[in-house]
C-alpha positions, -999 to +999 in steps of 0.1 A: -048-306-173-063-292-140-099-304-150-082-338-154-067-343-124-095-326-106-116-357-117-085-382-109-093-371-069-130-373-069-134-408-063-108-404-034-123-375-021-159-393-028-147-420-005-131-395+024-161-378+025-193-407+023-170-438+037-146-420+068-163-434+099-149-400+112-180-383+097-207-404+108-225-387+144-217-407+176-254-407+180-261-418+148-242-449+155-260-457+190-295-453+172-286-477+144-279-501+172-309-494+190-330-499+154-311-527+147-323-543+183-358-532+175-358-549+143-343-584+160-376-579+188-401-577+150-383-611+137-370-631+164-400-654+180-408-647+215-402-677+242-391-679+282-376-707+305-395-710+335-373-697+367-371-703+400-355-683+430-329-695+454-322-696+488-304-662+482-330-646+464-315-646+429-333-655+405-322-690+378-335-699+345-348-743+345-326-757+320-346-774+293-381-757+298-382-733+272-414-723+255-423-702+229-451-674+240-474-654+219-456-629+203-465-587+210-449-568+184-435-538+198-445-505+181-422-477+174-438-456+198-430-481+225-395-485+213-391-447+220-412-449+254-387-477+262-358-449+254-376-426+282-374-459+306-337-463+296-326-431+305-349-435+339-333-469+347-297-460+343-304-424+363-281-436+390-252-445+371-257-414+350-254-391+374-228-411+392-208-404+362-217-368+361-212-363+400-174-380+394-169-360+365-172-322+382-154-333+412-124-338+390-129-311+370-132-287+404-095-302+408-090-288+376-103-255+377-089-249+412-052-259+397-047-287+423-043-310+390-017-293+373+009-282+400+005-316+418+013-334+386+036-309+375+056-317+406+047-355+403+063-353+368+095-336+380+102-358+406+094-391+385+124-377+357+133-412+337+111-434+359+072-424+346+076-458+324+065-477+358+029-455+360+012-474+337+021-514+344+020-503+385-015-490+379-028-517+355-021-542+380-040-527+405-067-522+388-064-558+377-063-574+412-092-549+421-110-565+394-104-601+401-105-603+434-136-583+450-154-576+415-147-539+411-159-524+375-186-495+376-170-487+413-133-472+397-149-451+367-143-418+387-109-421+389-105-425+348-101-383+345-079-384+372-058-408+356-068-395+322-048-361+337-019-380+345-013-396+313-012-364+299+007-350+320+032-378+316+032-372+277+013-393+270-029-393+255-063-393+269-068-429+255-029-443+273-050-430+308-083-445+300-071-478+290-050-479+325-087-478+344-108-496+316-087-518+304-070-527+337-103-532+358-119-551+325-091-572+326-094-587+360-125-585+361-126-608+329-098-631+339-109-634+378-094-648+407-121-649+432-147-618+414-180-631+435-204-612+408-190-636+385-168-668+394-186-668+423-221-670+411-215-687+381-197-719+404-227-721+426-250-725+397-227-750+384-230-767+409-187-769+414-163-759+443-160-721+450-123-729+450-120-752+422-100-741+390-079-707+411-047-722+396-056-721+367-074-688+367-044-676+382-022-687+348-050-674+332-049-635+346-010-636+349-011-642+308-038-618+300-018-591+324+006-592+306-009-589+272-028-560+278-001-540+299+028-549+271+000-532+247-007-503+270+030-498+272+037-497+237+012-472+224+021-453+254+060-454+240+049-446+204+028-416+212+052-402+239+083-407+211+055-394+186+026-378+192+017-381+157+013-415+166-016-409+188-052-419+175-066-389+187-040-370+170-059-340+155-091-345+174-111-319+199-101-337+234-131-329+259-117-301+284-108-317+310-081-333+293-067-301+289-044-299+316-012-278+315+013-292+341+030-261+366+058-269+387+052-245+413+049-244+452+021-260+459-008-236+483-026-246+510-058-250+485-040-276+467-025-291+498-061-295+515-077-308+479-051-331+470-059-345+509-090-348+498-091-364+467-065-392+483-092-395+510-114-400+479-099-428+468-093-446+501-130-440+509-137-460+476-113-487+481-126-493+516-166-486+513-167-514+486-147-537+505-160-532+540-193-514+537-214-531+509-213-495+494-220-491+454-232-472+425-255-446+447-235-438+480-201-434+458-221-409+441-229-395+467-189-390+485-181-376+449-207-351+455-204-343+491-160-339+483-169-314+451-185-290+476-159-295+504-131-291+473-152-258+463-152-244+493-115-252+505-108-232+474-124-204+486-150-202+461-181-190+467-218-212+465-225-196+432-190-202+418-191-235+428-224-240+412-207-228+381-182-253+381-207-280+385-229-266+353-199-264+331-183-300+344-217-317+337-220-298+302-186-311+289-195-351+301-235-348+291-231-352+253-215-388+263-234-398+287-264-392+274-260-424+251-267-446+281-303-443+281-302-452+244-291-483+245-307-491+277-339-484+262-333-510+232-322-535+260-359-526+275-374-536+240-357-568+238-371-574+273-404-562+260-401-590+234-395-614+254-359-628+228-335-631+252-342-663+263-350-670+226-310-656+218-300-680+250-318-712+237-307-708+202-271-708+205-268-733+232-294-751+211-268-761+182-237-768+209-254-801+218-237-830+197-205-817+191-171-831+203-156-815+234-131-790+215-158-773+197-182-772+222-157-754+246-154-728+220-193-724+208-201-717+246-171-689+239-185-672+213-222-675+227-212-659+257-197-633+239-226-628+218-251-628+245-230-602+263-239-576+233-278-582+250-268-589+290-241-571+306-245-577+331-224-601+348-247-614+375-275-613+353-255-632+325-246-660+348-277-667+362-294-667+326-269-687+312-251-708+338-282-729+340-278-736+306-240-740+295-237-762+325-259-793+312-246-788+275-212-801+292-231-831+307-240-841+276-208-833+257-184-853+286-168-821+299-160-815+330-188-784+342-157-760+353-155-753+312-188-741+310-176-715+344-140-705+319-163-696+286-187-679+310-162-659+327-143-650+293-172-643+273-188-621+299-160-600+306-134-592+279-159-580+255-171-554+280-142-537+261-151-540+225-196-543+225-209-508+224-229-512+257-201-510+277-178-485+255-203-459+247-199-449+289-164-454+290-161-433+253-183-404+272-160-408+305-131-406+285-142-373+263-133-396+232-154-407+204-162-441+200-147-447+164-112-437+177-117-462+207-123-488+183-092-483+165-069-487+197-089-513+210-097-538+179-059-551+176-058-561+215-091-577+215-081-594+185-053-603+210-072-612+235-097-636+217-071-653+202-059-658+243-094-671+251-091-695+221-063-713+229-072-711+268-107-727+266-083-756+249-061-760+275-088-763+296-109-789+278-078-807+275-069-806+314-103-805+335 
């Protein structure tokens, strides 16, 4: 009888053990991507459009002059050199990350986190409910007005800590940063690294289309806060309910709130984490500052945190090691990816990927032509994520296929602007950092995220009809 039903669970237990995504190595999953890149650079044929630089200096693809080139077949050795050139090129934003990372986790080790937000907590009672759509909406405007995105990443552990503390998970305090600044940044108002850029190539007025944009981020604000809000609820009722419910969460998550007087240390770090914040808020907005000198405040308010705690060089040197241990495994993916990126380059297929799909939108009536540039720009933001890049490779493009198609050239700006920025959320070269950030893997990311981008493209769907029907 036992033997029986010993071979009844086998299959089950077959299938737990060979088909559970929850097995397969994080890193496993980023090199099948960057194989899976490699093998597109062997088959794909090699071509370029000729380009030509403004009177800004950025640089435009010619719409209708592309060429197919001889095609270099890149070895497997240069696929892994281009890994070592991927982790060079994205140094800054690695260590960005990492330099963000320890000065939280100083605030952590110091206790400045948990008796501020075990106060914070207190004093909130019945009214933490407002944290999350308060915050999403700021991050939102952030995002769709001035352009914000990389700029806000150090602040995802601090609000990672107040989810938490809130009783809430790791993944209710990431989404509030990720998916808030995604959000606006996708659905933008006036975001110059994208509306703005992707107008002018266009060749339409930098003001033309704000109403609707602005029916356009109301809607999506909305959907993704009223999402946020309801996990949120289930996991705080529940915490069952949470995805990461049984998982390791990455230390820094692991903060135990204290409702005590608060001591001068914390006083004089908590001043300088708001100063922190302002600095970022202002240096972007008023300074041109980016990736490098934010890094660099996050660095320089570590050692003034360390040493307003009374710690010691040596300790403090400590905490850094131990900070940039616990976010390094993450991180680390960056390069990876970056370096399949480089072998696409290499290849010379991205302009191939480009022509194609624009390629088979000629011809078709309006409706469907609105939505093929949708999905194309989603596609080609798997290869270019960036969203200054991504305009000034495809803007050139999508903007004649409307030409020929009768549509007004503010359609092609919409798919642009949706397809560039909501996926940032879902295609692996933008979640792998925020997965590493967050101290989450990537597979339980997916299973929060798939239902609201599902959401969301259904959103950008019927949007991009409203808009054919109306411009």
């Amino acid at each position: 009888m036992d033997t029986v039903q010993a071979k009844k669970q086998e299959p089950r237990n077959f299938k737990k053990k060979f088909f559970n995504l929850e097995n397969i190595h994080p890193y496993v999953v980023i090199l099948s991507i960057v194989f899976l890149i490699y093998i597109l650079s062997l088959v794909l044929p090699s071509g370029e459009f000729d380009r030509v630089e403004n009177e800004n200096g950025d640089v435009t693809v010619v719409a209708g002059t592309y060429k197919t080139i001889e095609k270099d077949l890149p070895s497997v050795f240069a696929l892994f050199k281009n890994i070592q050139l991927g982790f060079v090129d994205t140094a800054s934003i690695t260590f960005f990350i990492i330099f963000a990372y320890v000065f939280v986790h100083i605030l952590t080790v110091n206790g400045t986190l948990s008796v501020v937000l075990g106060n914070v907590v207190d004093k909130l009672k019945n009214k933490t409910f407002l944290f999350i759509p308060i915050s999403m909406v700021m991050f939102g405007i952030l995002g769709a007005t001035v352009g914000l995105y990389e700029e806000v990443y150090g602040l995802i552990p601090v609000f990672i800590g107040v989810a938490i503390a809130l009783g809430y998970d790791a993944i209710v305090g990431g989404a509030i940063v990720f998916v808030g600044v995604a959000t606006g940044f996708a659905a933008a108002l006036t975001n110059p690294f994208t509306i703005g850029i992707a107008q002018e190539i266009a060749n339409v007025p930098l003001s033309s289309g704000l109403s609707f944009r602005l029916i356009v981020f109301i809607i999506f604000e909305i959907a993704v806060i009223s999402y946020v809000m309801y996990y949120a609820h289930k996991v705080k009722k529940d915490p069952t309910k949470s995805i990461l419910y049984g998982t390791k969460v990455a230390a820094i998550n692991q903060i135990t709130l204290k409702k005590e007087k608060l001591l001068w240390k914390h006083k004089l770090s908590l001043l300088a984490l708001i100063i922190t914040f302002a600095m970022i808020i202002y240096s972007t907005l008023k300074l041109g500052w980016y990736i490098d000198e934010l890094a660099a405040l996050f660095l320089l308010m570590f050692f003034i945190v360390g040493f307003l705690s009374g710690y010691s060089l040596g300790r403090i040197m400590d905490i850094f090691i131990d900070g940039a241990k616990q976010i390094l495994f993450g991180i680390l993916t960056i390069g990876f990816i970056k370096g399949a990126i480089i072998t696409m380059e290499d290849a010379a297929i991205l302009d191939t990927v480009i022509y194609y799909l624009s390629f088979f939108l000629v011809g078709t009536n309006s409706y469907l032509t609105s939505l093929g540039m949708l999905f194309s720009q989603n596609l080609i933001n798997l290869f270019i994520s960036g969203g200054a890049a991504q305009a000034m490779a495809t803007m050139p493009i999508m903007a004649p296929i409307t030409d020929l198609a009768g549509m007004d050239r503010q359609i092609a700006v919409i798919a642009f602007q949706f397809g560039d920025g909501f996926s940032n959320m879902f295609w692996p070269t933008g979640v792998a950092i925020e997965c590493a950030i967050m101290g989450i893997s990537m597979v339980r990311w997916y299973r929060f995220i798939m239902p609201l981008f599902g959401i969301m493209l259904v959103l950008q769907v019927i949007l991009m009809m409203v808009a054919t029907a109306i411009f």
